[in-house]
C-alpha positions in Angstrom: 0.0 0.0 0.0 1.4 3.4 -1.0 1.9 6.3 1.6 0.2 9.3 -0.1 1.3 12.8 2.1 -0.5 15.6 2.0 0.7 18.9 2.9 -2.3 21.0 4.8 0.0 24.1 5.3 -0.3 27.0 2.7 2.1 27.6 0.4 4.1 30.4 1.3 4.7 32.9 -1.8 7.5 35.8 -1.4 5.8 39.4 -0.9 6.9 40.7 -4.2 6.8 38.6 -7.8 10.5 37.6 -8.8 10.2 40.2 -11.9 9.3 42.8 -9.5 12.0 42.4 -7.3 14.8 42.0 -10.5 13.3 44.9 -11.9 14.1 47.0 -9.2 17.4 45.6 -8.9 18.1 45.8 -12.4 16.2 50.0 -12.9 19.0 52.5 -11.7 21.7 50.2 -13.7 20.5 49.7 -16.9 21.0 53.1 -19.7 18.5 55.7 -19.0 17.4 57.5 -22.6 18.9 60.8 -22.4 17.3 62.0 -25.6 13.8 62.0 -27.0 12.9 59.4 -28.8 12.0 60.5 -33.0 8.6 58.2 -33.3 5.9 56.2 -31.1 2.8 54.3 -31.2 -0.1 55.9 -29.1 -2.5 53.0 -27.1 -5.8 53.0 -28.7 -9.2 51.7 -27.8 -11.9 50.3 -29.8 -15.0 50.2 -28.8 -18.6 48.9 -30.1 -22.5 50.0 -29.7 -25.1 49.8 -31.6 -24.8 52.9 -33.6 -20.6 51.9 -34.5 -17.2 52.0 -33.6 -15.3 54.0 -31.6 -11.6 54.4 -31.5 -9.9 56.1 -28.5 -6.0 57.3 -29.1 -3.9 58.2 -26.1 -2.2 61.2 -27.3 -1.1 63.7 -24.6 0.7 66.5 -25.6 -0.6 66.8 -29.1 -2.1 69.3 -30.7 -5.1 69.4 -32.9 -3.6 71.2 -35.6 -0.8 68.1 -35.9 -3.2 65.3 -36.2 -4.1 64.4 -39.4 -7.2 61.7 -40.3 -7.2 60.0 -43.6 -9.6 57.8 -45.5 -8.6 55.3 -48.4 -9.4 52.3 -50.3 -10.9 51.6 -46.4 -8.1 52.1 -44.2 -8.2 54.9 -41.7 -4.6 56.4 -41.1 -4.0 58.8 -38.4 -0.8 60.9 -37.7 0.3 63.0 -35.7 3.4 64.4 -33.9 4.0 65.0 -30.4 7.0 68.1 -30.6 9.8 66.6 -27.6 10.7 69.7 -25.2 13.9 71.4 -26.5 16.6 73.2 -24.1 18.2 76.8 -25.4 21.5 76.2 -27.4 24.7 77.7 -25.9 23.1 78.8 -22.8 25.4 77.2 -19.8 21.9 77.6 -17.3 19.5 75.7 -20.1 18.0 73.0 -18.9 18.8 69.3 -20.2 17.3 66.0 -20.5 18.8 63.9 -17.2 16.3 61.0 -17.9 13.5 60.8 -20.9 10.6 58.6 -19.8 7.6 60.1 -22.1 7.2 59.3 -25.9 8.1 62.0 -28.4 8.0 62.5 -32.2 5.7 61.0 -34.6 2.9 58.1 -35.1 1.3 56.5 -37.2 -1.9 54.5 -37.0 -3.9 52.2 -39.7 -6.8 50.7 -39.6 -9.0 48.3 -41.6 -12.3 49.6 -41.8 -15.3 46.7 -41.9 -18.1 47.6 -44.9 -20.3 48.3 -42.4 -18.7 51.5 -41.9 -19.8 54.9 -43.3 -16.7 56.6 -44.0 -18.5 60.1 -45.1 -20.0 60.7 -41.6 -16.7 59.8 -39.5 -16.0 62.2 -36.8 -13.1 63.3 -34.6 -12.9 64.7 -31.0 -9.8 65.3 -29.0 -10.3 66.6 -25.8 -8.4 65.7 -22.6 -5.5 63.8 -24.7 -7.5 61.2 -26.0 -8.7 61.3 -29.8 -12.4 59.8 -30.0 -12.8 58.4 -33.4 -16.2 57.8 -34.3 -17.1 55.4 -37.2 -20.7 55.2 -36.9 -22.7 52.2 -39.3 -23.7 53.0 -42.9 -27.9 52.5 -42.3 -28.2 51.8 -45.5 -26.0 48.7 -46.0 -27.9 45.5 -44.2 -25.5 43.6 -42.0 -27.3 40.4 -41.6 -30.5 39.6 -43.7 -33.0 36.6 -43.2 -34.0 35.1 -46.8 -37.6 32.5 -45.8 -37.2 29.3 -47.9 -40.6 29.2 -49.9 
């Protein structure tokens, strides 16, 4: 007859994940970026209702004038450019990047629109740093259709 053990004690896990604890290890020794970085890719959100889409772009720090929102051949493209903070040249006071944790430069962002999708009546919103993209249904284009067998 076989001995089975069993363990009624809980296992004990260390406070911290071991990724955390390397991480913090690792974070004053590893380069810090000391310049801006020329290009990045903005988290976006998509959403669904009843009505459409919507599509929600981080972008903080960009202006409306430097977003630019294309249709074609039904892709969406959106770019944009978020201008990295520059110091005075020759000035010995000017201040200098030490440490560059935010995203600079340019993005961007394609997407594949479905059919469904009426690309006239699109419409942008950027408020707070997030771009709403709305891509509301074309109405007159039937998504799903019962035929009855006669």
């Amino acid at each position: 007859m076989a001995t089975l053990l069993y363990n009624n004690l809980p296992a004990r896990r260390p406070a911290r994940p071991f990724n955390t604890v390397f991480n913090e290890l690792l974070r004053e020794t590893l380069p810090a970026a000391t310049e801006p970085a020329t290009s990045f890719v903005p988290s976006t959100d998509v959403l669904e209702s009843k009505d459409g889409y919507e599509l929600v772009l981080a972008v903080p720090g960009v202006a409306k004038d430097s977003l630019s929102l294309d249709v074609e051949e039904g892709k969406l493209t959106i770019k944009g450019e978020r201008k990295a903070l520059v110091a005075a040249e020759g000035e010995d006071n000017a201040p200098r990047f030490r440490r560059v944790e935010t995203s600079y430069g340019t993005f961007t962002r394609s997407f594949r629109l479905p059919d469904t999708v009426n690309t006239k009546a699109i419409v942008a919103d950027l408020t707070d740093g997030l771009l709403h993209v709305q891509l509301p249904f074309d109405t007159d284009k039937v998504t799903k259709h019962h035929i009855e067998v006669r």
